[in-house]
N, C-alpha and C positions, 0 to 999 in steps of 0.2 A: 262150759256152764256160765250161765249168765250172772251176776250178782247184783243187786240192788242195795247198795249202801246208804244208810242215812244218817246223819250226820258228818259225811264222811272226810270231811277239810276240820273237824275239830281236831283235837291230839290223838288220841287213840284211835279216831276214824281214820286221820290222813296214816299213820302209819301202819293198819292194817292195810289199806291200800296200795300200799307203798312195798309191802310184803307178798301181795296176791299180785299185784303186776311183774315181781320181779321174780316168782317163786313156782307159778301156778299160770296154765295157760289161759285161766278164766276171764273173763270179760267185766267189766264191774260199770257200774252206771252210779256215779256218787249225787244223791236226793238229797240237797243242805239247800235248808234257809240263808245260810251265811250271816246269822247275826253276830252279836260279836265277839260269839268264841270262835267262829268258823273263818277260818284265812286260807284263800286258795293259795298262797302262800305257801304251806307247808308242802305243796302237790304239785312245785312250779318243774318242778323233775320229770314228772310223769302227765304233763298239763298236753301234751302233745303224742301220747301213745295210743293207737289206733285200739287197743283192746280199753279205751278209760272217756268215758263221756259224762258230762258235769248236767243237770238241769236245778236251777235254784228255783225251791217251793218249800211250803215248810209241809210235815208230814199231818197236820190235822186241817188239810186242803184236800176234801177227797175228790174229788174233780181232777187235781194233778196227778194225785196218790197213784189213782184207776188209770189214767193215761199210761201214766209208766209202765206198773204192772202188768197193763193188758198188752202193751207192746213185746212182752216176752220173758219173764222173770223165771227162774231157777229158783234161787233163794232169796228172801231182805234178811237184811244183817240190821238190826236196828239201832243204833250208837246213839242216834239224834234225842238228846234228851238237855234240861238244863241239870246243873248239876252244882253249883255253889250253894253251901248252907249255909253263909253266912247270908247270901242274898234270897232264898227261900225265907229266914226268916224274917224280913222285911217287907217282902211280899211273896205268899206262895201262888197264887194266881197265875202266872206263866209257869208254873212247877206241874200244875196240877193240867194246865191246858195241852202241854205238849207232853210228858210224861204218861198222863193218864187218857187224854183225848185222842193224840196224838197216835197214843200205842193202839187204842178199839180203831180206830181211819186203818192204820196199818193190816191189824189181824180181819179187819171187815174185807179188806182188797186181796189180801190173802187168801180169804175163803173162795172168795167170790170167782176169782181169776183161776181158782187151785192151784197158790205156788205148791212145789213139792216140798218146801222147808223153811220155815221162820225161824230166827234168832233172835233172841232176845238180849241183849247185852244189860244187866243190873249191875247190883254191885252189895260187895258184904254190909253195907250200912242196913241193907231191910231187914239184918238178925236182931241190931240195937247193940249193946253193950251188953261184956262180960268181963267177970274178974280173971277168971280159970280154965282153963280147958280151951275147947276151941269149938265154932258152928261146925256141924254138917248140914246136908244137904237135909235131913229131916229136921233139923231145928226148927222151931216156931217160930212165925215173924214177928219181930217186937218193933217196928222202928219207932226214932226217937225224935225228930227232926220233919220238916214238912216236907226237905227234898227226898228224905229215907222213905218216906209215907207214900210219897207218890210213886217213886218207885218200885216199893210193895204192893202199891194198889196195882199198876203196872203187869208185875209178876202174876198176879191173881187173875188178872184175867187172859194175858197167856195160857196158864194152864187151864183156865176154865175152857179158851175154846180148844184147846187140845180133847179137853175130855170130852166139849159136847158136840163138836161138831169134828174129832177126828182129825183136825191137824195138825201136821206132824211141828211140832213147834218144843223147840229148846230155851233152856234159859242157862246162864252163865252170870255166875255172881265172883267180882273178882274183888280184891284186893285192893289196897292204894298206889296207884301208878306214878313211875316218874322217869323222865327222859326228855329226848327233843323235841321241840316245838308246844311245850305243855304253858296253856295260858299264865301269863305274870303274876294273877292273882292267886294261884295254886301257893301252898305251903311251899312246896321246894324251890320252885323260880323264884318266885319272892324272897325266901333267905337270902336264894344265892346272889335275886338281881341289889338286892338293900344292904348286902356287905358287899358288893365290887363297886357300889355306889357311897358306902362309909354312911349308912343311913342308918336309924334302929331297928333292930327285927324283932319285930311283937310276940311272944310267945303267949298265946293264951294261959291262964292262970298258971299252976305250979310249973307248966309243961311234962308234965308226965305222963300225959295220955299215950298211949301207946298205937301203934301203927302198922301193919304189916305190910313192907314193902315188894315191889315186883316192877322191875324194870319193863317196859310197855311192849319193849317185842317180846319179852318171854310170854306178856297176856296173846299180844296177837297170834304168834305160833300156837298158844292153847286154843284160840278159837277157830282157825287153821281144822287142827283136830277133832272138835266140836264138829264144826262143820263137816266134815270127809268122813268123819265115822262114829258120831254121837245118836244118842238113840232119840226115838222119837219118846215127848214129853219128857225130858230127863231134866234136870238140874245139874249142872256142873262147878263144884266150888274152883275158883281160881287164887291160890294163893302165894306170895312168893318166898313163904316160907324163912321170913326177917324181920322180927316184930324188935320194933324199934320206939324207947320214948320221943318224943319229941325234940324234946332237950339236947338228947344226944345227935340226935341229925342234926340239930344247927352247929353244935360242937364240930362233928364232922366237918361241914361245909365252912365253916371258921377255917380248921385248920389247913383245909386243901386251899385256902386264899390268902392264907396267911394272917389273917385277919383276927382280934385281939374282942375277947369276951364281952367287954365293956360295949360290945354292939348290940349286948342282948338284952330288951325290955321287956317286962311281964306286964302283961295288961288282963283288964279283967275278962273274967272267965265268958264265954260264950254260952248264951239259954242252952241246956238242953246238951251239954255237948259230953258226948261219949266219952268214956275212959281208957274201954279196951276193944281194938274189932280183932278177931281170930276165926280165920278160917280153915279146916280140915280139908285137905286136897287130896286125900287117901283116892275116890272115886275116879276121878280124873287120871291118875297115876295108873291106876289098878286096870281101870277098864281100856282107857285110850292110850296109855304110855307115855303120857307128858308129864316132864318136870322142870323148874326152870334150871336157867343156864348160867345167867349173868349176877355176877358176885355183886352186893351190894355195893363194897365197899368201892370197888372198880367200877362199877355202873353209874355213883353216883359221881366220883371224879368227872368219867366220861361227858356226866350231864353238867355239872360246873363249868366246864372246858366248851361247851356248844355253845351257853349262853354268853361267855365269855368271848364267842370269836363271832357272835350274831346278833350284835348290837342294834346295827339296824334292822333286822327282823321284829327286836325287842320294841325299839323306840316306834316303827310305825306301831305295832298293836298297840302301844300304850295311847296313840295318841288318836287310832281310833280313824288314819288315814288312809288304812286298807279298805274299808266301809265304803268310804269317798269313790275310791278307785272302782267299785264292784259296783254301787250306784251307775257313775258314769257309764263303766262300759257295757250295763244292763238296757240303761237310755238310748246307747247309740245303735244298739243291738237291735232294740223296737223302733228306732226310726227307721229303720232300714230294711226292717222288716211290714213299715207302711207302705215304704215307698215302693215296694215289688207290685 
C-alpha cells in the first residue's frame, strides 16, 4: 500500500513515518512544504529507505497535489496543517489557508483520482472547553481559538465529502502530544529546553488549565489502526488518558532536572484560552482495540532525556538553519535539473 503523507517531517508526521517504515511493509511518499515546523531532520534515519520518497510542495498547490496522487496513492494521511495558537492569534491567515484550503485541494484530489481512503488528522481543540466530563465523538463543535476554528472548518468538510460524494474519509481527533523532535515552541520542549537553559518558564495565567496527555507513538499506533481497520466516515477520539494541569507538568519537568521552582513565571493569560480539553476514547478501544501504552510519567522523563542529549538538533531549529540547508539543496537540485 502506498501512503501519501503530508506534512510529514513535522513531529507527528516524521514519527508516524518513522513507525510505518519500520512496522509495516507500506510505501509512503511524505508531501511537506518544509516550513518552519518541518525538519527533514527528524527523517535523516529513514531519508535513504527505498519504500520513503520526500517531494516538497505545500498541500493547497493543486497542480502538485494532482501530480502525486495521480502517480498512484492508496491513502493521504493528512498531518500538514499549522498548528500554533498563540500564532493563529496574531494572524489567522495561513491557518485558514492551509487548514481549510489546503484540506478542500486535498479531498478535491482524492475524489478526483479515487484514493480508496483519506485521513484526516484534527485534533481535541475543535470541542472548545469543558469543566466535567469528557468529548465524544458526538459532541458538538465549539472551538475557541482561530487555529481550533480552522481546524473544525476542516473536519466539516471532510465529512461533508464523505456524505456527498461517498468517500471513504476518517477523521481522528487526538489529544496533546509530547515526545521527540516536537518543535521548541510547544509547551513541553519549551519548559524543558528554558530550565536546562536556567531561563523563566512562562505559565500562562494561574496555570491550571488542564491537558490530556499522550505520548506521540501511542497517537501514531492509534492511527496505524484507524487506518487498517477504521470505518468509513467515522470519527475517532484519541486520547491518552492523563489530564494533567499545567502547573503540574512543569513541576514534573523541574524535578527530573533538578531544577528549583523559582524558574516559574506567570504571565498573562492568553485571549481566548481554554481551561479543560477531555476526550472519551471509549470508541476507539471498543471498536479497534487500541489503548495507549506509555506511562506519562516515564514518557515524559524519556522526552527530557532526548532534548537533553539533542542540543544541536535543538539549536539549528531555533536558529532557523535547516531552512538554509533545504533552500540550498532545492537550488542545486533545479540547476541540475536545467542542465539535463
Amino acid at each position: 500500500m502506498r501512503l501519501m503523507v503530508t506534512g510529514g517531517a513535522g513531529f507527528i508526521g516524521s514519527n508516524f513515518i518513522r513507525l510505518v517504515l519500520r512496522e509495516t511493509d507500506y510505501s509512503v511518499v511524505n508531501f511537506d512544504a518544509l516550513t518552519y515546523a518541518g525538519n527533514l531532520e527528524n527523517l535523516a534515519d529513514v531519508s535513504n529507505n527505498p519504500r520513503y520518497r520526500l517531494i516538497r510542495a505545500s498541500i493547497t498547490d493543486a497542480k502538485e497535489v494532482n501530480s502525486c496522487v495521480e502517480s498512484g496513492i492508496d491513502v493521504i494521511i493528512n498531518f500538514a496543517a499549522e498548528t500554533h495558537v498563540d500564532r493563529s492569534i496574531l494572524d489567522s491567515r495561513s491557518f485558514v489557508e492551509t487548514n481549510v484550503l489546503g484540506t478542500q485541494v486535498l479531498l478535491d484530489a482524492a475524489r478526483q483520482h479515487r484514493v480508496p481512503v483519506y485521513l484526516q488528522i484534527s485534533t481535541d481543540e475543535v470541542y472548545g472547553s469543558l469543566e466535567i466530563g469528557s468529548f465524544t465523538e458526538e459532541s458538538p463543535l465549539a472551538p475557541n481559538s482561530p487555529y481550533s476554528s480552522s481546524k473544525a472548518g476542516a473536519d466539516l468538510l471532510v465529512q461533508a465529502y464523505h456524505r456527498t460524494y461517498g468517500l471513504d474519509a476518517r477523521i481522528t481527533r487526538c489529544s496533546n502530544n509530547y515526545g521527540p523532535y516536537q518543535f521548541p515552541e510547544k509547551f513541553i520542549p519549551l519548559m524543558i529546553l528554558n530550565a536546562l537553559e536556567g531561563k523563566p518558564l512562562p505559565v500562562y495565567g494561574d496555570g491550571l488549565n488542564v491537558r490530556d496527555w499522550i505520548h506521540v507513538e501511542d497517537h501514531c499506533r492509534a492511527l496505524l489502526q484507524v487506518l487498517d481497520h477504521g470505518k468509513a466516515g467515522s470519527v475517532y477520539n484519541i486520547g491518552g488518558g492523563h489530564e494533567e494541569p499545567n502547573i503540574e507538568v512543569v513541576h514534573k519537568i523541574l524535578d527530573i532536572l533538578g531544577r528549583g521552582t523559582d524558574l516559574i513565571q506567570y504571565v498573562k493569560d492568553r485571549p481566548g484560552h481554554d481551561r479543560r480539553y477531555s476526550v472519551d476514547s471509549t470508541k476507539i478501544h471498543k471498536e479497534l482495540g487500541w489503548s495507549p501504552t506509555v506511562d506519562f510519567t516515564e514518557g515524559l522523563r524519556e522526552t527530557v532525556n532526548w532534548y537533553r542529549t539533542h542540543q544541536d538538533w535543538v539549536s539549528r531549529v531555533r536558529s532557523g538553519s535547516y531552512l538554509e540547508y533545504y533552500q540550498e539543496m532545492y537550488d542545486q537540485r533545479d540547476q541540475t535539473l536545467q542542465n539535463l
